[in-house]
C-alpha positions in Angstrom: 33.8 -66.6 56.5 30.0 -67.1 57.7 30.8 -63.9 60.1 32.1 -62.1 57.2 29.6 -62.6 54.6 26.8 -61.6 57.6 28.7 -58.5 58.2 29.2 -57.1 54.7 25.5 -58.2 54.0 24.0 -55.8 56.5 26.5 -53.0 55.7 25.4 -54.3 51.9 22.2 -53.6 53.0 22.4 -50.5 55.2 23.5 -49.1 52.1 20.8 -49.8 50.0 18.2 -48.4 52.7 20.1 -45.4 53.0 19.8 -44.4 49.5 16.6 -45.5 49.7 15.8 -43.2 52.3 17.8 -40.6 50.7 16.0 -40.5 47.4 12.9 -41.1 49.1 12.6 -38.3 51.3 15.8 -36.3 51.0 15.8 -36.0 47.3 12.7 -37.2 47.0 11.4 -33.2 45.8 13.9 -32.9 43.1 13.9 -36.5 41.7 9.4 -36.3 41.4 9.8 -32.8 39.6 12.2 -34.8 37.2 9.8 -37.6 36.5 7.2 -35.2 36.1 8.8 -32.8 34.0 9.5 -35.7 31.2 6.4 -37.5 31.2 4.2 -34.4 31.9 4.5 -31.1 29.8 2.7 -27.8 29.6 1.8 -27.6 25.4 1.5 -24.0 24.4 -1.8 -23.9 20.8 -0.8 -20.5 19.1 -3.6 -18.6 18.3 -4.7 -17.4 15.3 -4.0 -14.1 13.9 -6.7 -12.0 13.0 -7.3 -11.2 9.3 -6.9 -7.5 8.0 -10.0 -6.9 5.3 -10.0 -3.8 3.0 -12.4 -1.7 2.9 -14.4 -3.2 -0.4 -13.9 -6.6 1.6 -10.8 -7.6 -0.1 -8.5 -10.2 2.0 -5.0 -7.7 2.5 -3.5 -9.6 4.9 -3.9 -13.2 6.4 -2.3 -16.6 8.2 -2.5 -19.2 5.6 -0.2 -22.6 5.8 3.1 -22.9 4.2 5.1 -26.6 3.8 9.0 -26.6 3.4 9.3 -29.6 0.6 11.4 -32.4 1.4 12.1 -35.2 -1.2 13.1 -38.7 0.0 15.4 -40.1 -3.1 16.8 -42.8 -1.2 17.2 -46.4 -2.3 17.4 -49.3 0.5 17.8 -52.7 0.4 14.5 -54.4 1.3 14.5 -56.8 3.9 11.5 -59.3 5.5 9.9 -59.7 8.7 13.1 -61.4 10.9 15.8 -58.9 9.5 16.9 -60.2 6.8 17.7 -58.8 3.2 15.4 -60.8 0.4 16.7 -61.8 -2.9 14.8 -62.2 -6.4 15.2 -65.8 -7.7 18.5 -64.9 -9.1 19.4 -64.3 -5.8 20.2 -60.3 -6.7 19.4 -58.3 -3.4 15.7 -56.1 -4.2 16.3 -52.7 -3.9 13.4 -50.5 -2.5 13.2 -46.8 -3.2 10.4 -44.0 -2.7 10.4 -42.9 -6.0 8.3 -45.8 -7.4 7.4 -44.9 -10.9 10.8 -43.8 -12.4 9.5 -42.3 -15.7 6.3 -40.2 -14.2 8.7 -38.7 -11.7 11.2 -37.9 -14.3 8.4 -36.6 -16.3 6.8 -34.7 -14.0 9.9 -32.7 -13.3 9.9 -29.7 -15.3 6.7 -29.1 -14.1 7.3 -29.1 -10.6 10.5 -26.5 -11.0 8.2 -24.3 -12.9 5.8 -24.2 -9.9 9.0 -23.7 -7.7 10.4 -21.0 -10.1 7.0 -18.9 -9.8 7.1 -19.5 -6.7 10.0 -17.7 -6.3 11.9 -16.0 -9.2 15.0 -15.8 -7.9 15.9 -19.1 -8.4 15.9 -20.1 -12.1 13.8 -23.4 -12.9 17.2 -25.2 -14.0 18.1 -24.5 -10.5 15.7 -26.8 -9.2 15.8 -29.4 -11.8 20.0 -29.6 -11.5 19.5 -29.3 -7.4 17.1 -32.5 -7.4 18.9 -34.5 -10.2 21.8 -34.2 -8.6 20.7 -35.9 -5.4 18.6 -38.2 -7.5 21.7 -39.7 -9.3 24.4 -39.5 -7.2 25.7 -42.9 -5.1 23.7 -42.4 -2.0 20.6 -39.6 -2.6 19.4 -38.1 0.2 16.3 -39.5 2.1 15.7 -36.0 3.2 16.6 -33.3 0.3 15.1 -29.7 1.2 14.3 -28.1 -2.3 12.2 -25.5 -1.1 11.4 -23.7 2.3 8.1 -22.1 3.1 6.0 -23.1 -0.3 2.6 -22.2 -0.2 0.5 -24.8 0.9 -1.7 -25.0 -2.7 1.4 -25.4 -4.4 2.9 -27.9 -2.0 -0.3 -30.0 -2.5 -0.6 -29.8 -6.5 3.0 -31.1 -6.5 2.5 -33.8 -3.8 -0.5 -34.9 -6.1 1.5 -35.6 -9.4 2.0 -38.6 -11.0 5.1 -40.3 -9.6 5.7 -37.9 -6.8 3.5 -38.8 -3.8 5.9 -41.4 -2.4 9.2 -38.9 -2.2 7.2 -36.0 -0.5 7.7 -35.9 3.3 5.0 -34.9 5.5 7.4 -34.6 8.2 10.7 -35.1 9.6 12.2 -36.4 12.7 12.2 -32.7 14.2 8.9 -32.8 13.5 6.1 -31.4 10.7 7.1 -29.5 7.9 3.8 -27.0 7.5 3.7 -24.1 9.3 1.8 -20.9 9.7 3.0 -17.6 7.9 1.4 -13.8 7.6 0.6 -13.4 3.7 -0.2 -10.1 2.2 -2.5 -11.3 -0.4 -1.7 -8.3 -2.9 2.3 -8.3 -2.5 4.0 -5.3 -2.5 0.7 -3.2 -2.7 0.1 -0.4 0.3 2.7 -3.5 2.4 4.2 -0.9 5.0 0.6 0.5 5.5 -0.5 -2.9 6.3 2.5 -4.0 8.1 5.7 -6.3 8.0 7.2 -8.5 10.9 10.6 -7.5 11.7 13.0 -8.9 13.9 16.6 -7.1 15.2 18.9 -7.4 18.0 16.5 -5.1 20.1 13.0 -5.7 19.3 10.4 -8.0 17.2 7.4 -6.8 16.0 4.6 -5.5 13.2 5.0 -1.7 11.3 1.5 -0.5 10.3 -1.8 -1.8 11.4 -0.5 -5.1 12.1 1.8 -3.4 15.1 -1.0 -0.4 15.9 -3.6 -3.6 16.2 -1.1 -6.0 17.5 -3.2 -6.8 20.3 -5.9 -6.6 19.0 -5.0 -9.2 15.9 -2.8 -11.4 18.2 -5.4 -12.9 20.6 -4.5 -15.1 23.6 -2.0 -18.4 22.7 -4.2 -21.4 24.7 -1.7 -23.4 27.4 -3.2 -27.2 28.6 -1.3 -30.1 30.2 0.0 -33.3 28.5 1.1 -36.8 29.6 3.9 -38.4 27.1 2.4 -41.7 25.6 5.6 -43.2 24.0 8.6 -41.0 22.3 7.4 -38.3 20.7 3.5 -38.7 21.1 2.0 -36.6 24.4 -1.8 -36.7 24.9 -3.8 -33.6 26.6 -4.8 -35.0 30.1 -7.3 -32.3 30.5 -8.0 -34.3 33.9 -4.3 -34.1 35.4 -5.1 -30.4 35.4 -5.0 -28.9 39.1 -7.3 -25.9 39.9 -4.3 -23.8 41.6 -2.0 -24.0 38.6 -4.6 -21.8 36.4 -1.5 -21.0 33.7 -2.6 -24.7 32.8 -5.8 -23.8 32.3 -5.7 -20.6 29.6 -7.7 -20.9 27.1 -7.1 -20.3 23.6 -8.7 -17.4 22.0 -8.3 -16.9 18.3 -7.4 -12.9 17.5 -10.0 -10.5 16.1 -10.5 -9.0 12.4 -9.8 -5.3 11.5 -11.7 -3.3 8.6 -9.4 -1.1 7.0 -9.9 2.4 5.9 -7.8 1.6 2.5 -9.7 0.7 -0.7 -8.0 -2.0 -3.0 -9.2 0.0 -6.2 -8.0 3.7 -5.2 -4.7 1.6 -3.8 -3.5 0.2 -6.6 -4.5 3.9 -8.7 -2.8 5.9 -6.3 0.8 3.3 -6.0 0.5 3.1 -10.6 0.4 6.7 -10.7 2.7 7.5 -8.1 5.4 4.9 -9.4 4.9 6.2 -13.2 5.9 9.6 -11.9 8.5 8.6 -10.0 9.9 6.7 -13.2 9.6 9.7 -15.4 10.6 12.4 -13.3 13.3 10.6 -10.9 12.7 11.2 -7.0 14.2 9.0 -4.2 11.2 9.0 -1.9 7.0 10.1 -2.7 3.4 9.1 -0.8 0.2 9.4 -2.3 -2.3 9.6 0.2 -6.4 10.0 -0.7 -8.1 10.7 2.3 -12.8 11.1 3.1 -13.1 14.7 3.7 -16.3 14.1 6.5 -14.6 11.3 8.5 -10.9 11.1 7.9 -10.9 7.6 6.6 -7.6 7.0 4.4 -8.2 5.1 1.5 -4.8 4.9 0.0 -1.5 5.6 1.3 1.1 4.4 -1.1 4.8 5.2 0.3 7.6 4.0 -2.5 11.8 4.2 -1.6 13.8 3.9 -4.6 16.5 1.3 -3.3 20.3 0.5 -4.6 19.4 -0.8 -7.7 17.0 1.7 -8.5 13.5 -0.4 -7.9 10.5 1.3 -6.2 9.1 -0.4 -3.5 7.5 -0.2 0.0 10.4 -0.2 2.4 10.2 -1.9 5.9 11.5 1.4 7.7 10.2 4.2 5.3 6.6 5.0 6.0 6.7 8.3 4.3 3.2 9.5 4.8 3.7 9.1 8.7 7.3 9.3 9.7 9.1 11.2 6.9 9.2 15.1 8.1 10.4 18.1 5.3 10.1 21.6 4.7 6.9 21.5 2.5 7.8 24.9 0.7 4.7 26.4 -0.9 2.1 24.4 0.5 2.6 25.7 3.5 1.1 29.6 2.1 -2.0 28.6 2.8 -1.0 27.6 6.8 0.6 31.0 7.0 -2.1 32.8 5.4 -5.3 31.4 7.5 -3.1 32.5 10.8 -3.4 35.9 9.1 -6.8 36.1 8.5 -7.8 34.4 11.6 -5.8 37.0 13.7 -8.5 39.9 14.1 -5.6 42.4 15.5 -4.4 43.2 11.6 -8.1 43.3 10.1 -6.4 41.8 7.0 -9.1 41.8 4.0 -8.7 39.2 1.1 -8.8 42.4 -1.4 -5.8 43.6 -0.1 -3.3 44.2 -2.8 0.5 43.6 -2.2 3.7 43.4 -3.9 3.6 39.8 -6.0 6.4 39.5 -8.4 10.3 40.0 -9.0 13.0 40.3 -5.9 12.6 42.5 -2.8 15.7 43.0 -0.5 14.9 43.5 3.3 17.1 44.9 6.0 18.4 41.4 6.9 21.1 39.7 5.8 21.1 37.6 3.0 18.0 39.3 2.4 16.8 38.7 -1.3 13.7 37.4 -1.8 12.8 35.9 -5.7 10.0 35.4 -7.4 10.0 32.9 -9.9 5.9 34.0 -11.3 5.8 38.1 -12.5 8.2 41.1 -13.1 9.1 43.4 -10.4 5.8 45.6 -10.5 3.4 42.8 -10.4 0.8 43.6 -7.7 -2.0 40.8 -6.5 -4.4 40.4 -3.7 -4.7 37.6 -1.4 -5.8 35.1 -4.1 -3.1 36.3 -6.7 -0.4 35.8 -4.0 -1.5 32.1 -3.5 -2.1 31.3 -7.1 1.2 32.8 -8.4 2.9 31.2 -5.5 4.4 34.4 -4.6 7.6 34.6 -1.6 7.8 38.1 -2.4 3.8 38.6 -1.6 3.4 36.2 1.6 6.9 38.4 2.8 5.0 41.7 2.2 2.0 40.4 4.4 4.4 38.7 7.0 6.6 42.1 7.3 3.6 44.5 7.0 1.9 43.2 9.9 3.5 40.8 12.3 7.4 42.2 12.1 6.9 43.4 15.4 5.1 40.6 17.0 6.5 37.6 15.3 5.9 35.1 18.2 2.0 35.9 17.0 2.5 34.3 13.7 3.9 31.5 15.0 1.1 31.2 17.6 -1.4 31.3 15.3 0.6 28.9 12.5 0.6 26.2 15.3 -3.1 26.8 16.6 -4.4 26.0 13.2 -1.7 23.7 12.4 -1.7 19.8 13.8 2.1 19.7 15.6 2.5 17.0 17.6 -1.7 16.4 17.4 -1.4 13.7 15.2 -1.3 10.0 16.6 -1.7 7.5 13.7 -3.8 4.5 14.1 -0.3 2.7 11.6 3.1 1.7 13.9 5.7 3.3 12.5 8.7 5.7 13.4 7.9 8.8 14.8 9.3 12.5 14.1 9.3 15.6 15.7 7.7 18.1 13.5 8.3 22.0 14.9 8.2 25.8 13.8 11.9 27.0 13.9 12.7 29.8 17.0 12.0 32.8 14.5 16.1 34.0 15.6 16.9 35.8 12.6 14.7 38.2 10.6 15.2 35.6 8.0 13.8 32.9 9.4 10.8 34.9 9.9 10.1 35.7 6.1 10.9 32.2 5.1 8.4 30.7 7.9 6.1 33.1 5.5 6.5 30.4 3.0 7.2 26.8 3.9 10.4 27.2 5.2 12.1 26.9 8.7 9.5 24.4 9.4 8.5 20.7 9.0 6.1 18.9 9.1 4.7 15.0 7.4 2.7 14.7 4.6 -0.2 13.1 7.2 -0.2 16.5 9.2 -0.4 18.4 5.8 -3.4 16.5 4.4 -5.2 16.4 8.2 -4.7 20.8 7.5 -5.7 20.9 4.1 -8.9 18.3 4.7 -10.4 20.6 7.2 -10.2 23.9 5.1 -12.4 21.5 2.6 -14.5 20.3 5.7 -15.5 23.9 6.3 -12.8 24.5 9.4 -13.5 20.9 11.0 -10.1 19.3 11.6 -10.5 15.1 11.7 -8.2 12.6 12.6 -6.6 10.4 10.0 -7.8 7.0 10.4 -6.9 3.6 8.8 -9.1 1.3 10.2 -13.1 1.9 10.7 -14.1 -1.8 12.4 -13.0 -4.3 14.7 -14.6 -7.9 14.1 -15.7 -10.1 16.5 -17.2 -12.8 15.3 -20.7 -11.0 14.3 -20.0 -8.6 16.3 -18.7 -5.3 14.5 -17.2 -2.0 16.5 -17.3 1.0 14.6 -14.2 3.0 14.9 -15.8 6.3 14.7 -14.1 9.8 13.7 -11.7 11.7 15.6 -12.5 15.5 15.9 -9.1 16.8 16.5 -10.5 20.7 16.4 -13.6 21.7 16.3 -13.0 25.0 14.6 -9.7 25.7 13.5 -10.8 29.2 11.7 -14.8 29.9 11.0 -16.6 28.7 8.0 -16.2 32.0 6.1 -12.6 31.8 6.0 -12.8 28.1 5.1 -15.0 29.1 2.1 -12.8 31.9 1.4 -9.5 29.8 1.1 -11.2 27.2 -0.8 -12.0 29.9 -3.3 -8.1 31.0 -3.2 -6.9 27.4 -3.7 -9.4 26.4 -6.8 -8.3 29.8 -8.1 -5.1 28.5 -8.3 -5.8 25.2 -10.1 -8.0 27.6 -12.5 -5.5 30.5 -13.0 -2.2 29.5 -11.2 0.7 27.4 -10.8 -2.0 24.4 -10.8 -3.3 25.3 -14.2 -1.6 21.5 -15.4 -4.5 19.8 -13.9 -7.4 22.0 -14.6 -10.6 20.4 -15.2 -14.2 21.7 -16.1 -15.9 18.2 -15.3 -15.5 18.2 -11.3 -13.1 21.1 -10.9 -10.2 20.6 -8.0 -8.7 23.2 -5.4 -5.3 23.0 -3.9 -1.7 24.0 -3.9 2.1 23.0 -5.4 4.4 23.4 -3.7 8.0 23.0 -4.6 10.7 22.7 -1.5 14.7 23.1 -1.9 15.9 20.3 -0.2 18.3 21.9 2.1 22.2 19.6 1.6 21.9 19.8 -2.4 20.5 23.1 -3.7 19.9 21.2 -7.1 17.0 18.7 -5.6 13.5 19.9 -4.8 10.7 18.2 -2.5 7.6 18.5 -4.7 4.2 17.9 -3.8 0.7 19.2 -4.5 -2.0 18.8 -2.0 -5.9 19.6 -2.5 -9.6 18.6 -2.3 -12.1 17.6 -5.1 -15.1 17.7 -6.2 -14.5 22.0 -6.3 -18.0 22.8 -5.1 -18.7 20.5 -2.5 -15.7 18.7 -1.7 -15.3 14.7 -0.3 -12.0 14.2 -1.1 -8.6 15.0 -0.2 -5.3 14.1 -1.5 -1.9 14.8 -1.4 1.3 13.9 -3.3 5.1 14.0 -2.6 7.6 12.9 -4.6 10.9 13.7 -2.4 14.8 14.5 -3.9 13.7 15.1 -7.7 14.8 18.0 -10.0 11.2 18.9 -11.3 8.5 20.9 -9.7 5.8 20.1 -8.0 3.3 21.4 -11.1 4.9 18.6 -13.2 6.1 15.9 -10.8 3.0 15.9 -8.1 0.1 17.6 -9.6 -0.7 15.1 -12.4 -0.9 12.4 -10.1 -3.1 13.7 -8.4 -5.1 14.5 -11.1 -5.0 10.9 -12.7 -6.4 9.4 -8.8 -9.2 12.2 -8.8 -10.2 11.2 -12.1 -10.6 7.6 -11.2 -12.4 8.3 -8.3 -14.4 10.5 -9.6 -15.2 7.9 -12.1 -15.3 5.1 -9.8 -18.1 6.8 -7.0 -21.1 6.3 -8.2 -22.7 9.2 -6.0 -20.0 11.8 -8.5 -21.0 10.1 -11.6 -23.1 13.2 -12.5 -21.0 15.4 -12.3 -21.8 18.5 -14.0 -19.2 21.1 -15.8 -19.0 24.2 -13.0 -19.1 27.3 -15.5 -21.9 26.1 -17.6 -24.0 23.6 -16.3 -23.8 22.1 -19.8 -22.7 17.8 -19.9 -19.0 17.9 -19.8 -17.5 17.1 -23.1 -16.8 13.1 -23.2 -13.2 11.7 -23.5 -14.5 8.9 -25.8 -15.6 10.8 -28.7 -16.2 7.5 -31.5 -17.0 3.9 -30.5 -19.4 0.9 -30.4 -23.1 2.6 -30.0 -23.9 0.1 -27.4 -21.0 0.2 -25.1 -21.3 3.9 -25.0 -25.2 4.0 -24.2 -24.4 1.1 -21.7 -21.3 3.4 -20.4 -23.6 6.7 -20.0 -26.5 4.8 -18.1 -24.1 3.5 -15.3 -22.8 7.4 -14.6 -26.1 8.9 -15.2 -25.4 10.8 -18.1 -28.1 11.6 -21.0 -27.3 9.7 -24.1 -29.4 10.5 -27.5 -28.8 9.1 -30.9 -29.5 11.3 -34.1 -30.9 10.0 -36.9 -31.4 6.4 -34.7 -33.6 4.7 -37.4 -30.5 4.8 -39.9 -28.2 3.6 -36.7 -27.4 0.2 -38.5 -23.6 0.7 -38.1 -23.6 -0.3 -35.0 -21.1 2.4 -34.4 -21.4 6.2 -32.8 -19.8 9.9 -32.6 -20.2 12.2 -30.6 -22.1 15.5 -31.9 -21.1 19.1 -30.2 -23.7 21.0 -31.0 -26.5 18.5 -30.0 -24.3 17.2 -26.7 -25.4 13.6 -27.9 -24.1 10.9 -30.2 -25.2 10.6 -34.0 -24.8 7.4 -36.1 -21.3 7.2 -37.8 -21.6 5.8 -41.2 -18.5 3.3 -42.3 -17.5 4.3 -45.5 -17.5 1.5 -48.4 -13.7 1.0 -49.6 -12.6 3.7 -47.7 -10.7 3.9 -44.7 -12.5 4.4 -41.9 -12.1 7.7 -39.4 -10.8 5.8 -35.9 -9.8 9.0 -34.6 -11.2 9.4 -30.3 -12.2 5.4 -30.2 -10.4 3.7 -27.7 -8.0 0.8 -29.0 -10.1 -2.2 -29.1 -12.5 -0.1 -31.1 -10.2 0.9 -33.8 -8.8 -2.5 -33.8 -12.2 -4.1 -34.3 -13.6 -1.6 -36.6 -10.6 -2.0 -39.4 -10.1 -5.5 -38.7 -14.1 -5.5 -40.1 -12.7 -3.9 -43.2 -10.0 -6.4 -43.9 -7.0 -4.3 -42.3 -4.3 -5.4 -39.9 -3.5 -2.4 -37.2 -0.3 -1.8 -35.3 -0.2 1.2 -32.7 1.8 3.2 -29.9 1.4 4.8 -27.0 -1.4 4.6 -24.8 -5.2 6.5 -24.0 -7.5 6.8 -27.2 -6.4 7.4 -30.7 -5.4 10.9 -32.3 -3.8 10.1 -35.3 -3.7 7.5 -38.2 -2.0 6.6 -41.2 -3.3 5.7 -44.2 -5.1 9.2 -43.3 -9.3 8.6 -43.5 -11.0 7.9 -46.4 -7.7 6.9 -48.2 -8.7 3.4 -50.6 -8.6 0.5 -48.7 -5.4 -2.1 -49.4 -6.7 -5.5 -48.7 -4.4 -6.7 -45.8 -2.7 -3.3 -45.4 -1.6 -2.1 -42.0 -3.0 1.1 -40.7 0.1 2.7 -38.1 -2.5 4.1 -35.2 -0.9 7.0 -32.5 -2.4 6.4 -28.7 -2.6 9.5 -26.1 -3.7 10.2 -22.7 
């Protein structure tokens, strides 16, 4: 038995050196990396993402905290140091719970799902109060409820600092803390695709807009260090442990830099109201509004709105219409057509050449009817009454007269002067090809002539119609202007994308033709005598429903020395561009007229004479106080008796006299603005109910009626 035991000891024993041998050196490799792999780990710090300013210095987009918010309901028997449960003096087992103040947490409750319910509207507020009574109540509540995901971190806080409620909010869970880092657009919806949205498919994550054109940029570099595992769950760096040849252990972390956009908050939110009251009015499934510098190509606004299933407008993830969106602009397109012609010295074409301008021509092709919506069959206009009646019949005339046997030359010079393919958007989004049709058929010739059998986005058309205002200088648009880096700033500076597309005589020439078409044309809606405005309608047949129009009006402003472009499309809608584009466009050039303090003034064109003001009645000092921030002259007449306190505007002096109320009478409120009115007759002992909008043109009781102590006086607001 001795000889037995000593045998199966050593083979006991050979055993155990073999595998000790065998894990030591054999699989020695493998079973180190394993060790090392759980109690060492390579931690990966994120960066953080760059902010995105505007350019008045508004925040637009940012990386701010967000907390998902957990409740713990639970109740728990309490229990002492050795395990076991502990009893009051009755001997009834003490219950624990985190909710320790039952009435300030029940109290407290309506307020917190009114938080949650602005938060996010979706969910009613007796959503939240059934979701958490529920738990609250039922046999075993949840020690872990989820009520909301992704609450701002201000809210979070405000409700983890009520009465009653500091005990049930969870900081973190098991898997780990529940506040993370989200990109907020601080304005919502406002100019969102020009900024940019995360997506995520199947194929590809990413940023539209400047967040994806900037992405490396805004991104920086995420920081990667070593870490030794102190007990579960809790690893400390060991900046030490760190070996020179592994240098992927060693990245540093390198926040990402700021971006400066091109797009001003104020003109923003104009160009979006104006667009989406259009579009509400008139109908249309797709528009931009974009407002662009004239001298450096800055955009400041680009407001793209989609109509969606139920009818809402809003910026759509995949629907950057300014950039990607490519049509047949129709009319606006004359002007291309008609600089080609006068650049081309082989035709000697003179601007006081007079052509056919009105009613239907047939040429020798087929299909071959040309209308005219503008004149009777005889009308006959020069190069400035083809563009300002908008003539097909005219720009056919010029097109057949002088290029029908050399139509490859049109097409040349279209696309010379023209920015095909030039155009490479500092915003990520969807391209498309833009192109001048083949010029096949004798038909697609003419209709080339204008705006058809060719497309193009509303970015080239503004980047055409900016250099005709930038006497022939065609700029880049640009959405961002500066790159921070800590104090560092690098200017983003202009693009010249053609120096000269035609000379500065023919700029000033078409600039002439397109304010004479605001003045005396199809523009004629928006004319002004304050700043005075140039450009073009333009209305489109969209091509798979005869019945739908693409409408749009694109121009520059101030007439005389122009620093502004703009242009407006509203896509799919059943009015023209005259009624559907151009008053938009005229309700953002007023406000940025009003708004730059270098145009405050301004100074009527024909006269010279202090345009005539849209508040004609109102508090004497608002309007002296109004008048010395634009720069206008402001005189009172008869301003010893000016005891009122309230002012009208005189015509035949230009300048405000004293406006006498009248004693028992009802006073005149006609041309005050609202508050005015409302002030002024509540003075007198009136009440005062109104509609519409703008400044008042009508009232009832009529002025100078008897006063009614405690009557009502019905005012009519307009525009």
């Amino acid at each position: 038995m001795g000889l037995v035991y000593a045998i199966l000891a050593i083979l006991g024993g050979f055993l155990i050196f073999s595998h000790i041998f065998k894990i030591q050196y054999i699989e020695g490799d493998m079973w180190r990396e394993l060790a090392k792999s759980r109690e060492e780990m390579v931690r990966v710090e994120p960066a953080r993402r760059g902010t995105i300013f505007s350019s008045d210095g508004k925040v637009l987009a940012t990386t701010v905290p967000v907390c998902d918010l957990c409740l713990d309901l639970g109740r728990w028997e309490r229990k002492d140091v050795n395990g076991k449960v502990v009893r009051d003096r009755k001997g009834k087992v003490i219950i624990d719970c985190a909710v320790k103040n039952d009435s300030a947490f029940m109290a407290n409750l309506p307020k917190v799902c009114k938080i949650l319910h602005e938060n996010n509207p979706k969910k009613s507020i007796q959503y939240y109060y059934d979701r958490v009574l529920n738990s609250y109540h039922s046999a075993s509540p949840s020690r872990c409820l989820y009520v909301e995901r992704k609450l701002p971190y201000s809210k979070w806080q405000k409700i983890k600092e009520m009465p009653g409620w500091k005990s049930c909010v969870l900081e973190k869970t098991r898997d780990g803390s529940l506040t993370s880092f989200v990109r907020a657009h601080i304005y919502g919806n406002l100019g969102e695709n020009t900024i940019g949205i995360h997506y995520k498919t199947d194929a590809a994550e990413g940023y539209t807009g400047l967040e994806g054109y900037y992405d490396t940029v805004l991104k920086g570099q995420d920081g990667e260090y070593l870490c030794r595992r102190l007990t579960r769950g809790i690893w400390l760096p060991e900046w030490g442990l760190v070996r020179p040849e592994d240098s992927t252990l060693t990245k540093k972390r390198i926040d990402g830099r700021s971006i400066i956009s091109t797009i001003d908050t104020r003109y923003q939110d104009i160009a979006e109201s104006a667009l989406r009251k259009s579009m509400n009015q008139y109908g249309g499934m797709r528009g931009c509004a974009i407002l662009m510098e004239v001298s450096t190509g800055y955009v400041l606004a680009c407001s793209n709105l989609t109509r969606d299933t139920s009818g809402a407008l809003r910026e759509n993830l995949w629907s950057n219409v300014a950039v990607s969106d490519r049509y047949e602009p129709g009319s606006t397109f004359k002007t291309v057509a008609m600089m080609a012609m006068l650049n081309d010295r082989k035709n000697n074409l003179d601007t006081s050449k007079h052509v056919r301008a009105g009613g239907v021509k047939n040429y020798p092709v087929k299909n071959g009817r040309i209308d005219d919506e503008h004149g009777d069959a005889h009308d006959t206009a020069n190069l400035a009454g083809v563009l300002a009646k908008s003539s097909n019949v005219g720009m056919c005339e010029l097109a057949w007269e002088y290029y029908n046997d050399r139509r490859g030359d049109l097409k040349k010079g279209m696309e010379a002067i023209f920015p095909f393919g030039m155009l490479d958007p500092d915003v990520s989004a969807p391209q498309s090809r833009t192109r001048v049709s083949e010029l096949n058929s004798a038909r697609d010739f003419l209709v080339l002539s204008f705006g058809y059998s060719a497309t193009a986005t509303p970015l080239q058309l503004i980047a055409f119609y900016n250099a005709i205002a930038n006497n022939g200088k065609m700029v880049k648009p640009l959405f961002c202007q500066e790159i921070l880096d800590g104090r560092r700033r690098t200017r983003i500076n202009p693009v010249v994308l053609n120096d000269h597309i035609c000379s500065e005589e023919i700029a000033k020439q078409m600039r002439e033709m397109l304010v004479g078409v605001v003045e005396h044309g199809t523009g004629n809606n928006i004319r002004n005598s304050v700043y005075g405005i140039g450009g073009k309608t333009g209305t489109a047949l969209v091509q798979n429903d005869r019945s739908l129009h693409n409408s749009s009006f694109v121009g520059f402003f101030p007439a005389d020395n122009p620093r502004y472009t703009c242009l407006v499309l509203v896509s799919r809608t059943s009015i023209a561009g005259r009624m559907a584009a151009a008053p938009v466009f005229k309700q953002i050039a007023d406000c940025v007229v009003a708004f730059d303090k270098n145009l405050g003034s301004v100074r009527m064109l024909d006269s010279g004479r202090v345009a005539h003001p849209i508040v004609t009645k109102g508090n004497l000092k608002q309007l002296e106080s109004a008048h010395q921030i634009l720069g206008l002259p402001f005189g009172v007449i008869d301003s010893v008796n000016s005891v009122s306190g309230w002012a009208v505007f005189d015509g035949a002096s230009e300048s405000y006299k004293n406006y006498v109320v009248p004693t028992g009478q009802v006073p005149d409120c006609t041309g005050m603005t609202i508050r005015d009115a409302m002030n002024l007759l509540r003075k007198v002992g009136m009440k005062v109910r109104f509609q519409g909008q703008g400044k008042v043109v009508s009232q009832s009781p009529k002025p100078r009626t008897p006063i009614v102590k405690g009557g009502t006086v019905v005012l009519e607001l307009k525009p």
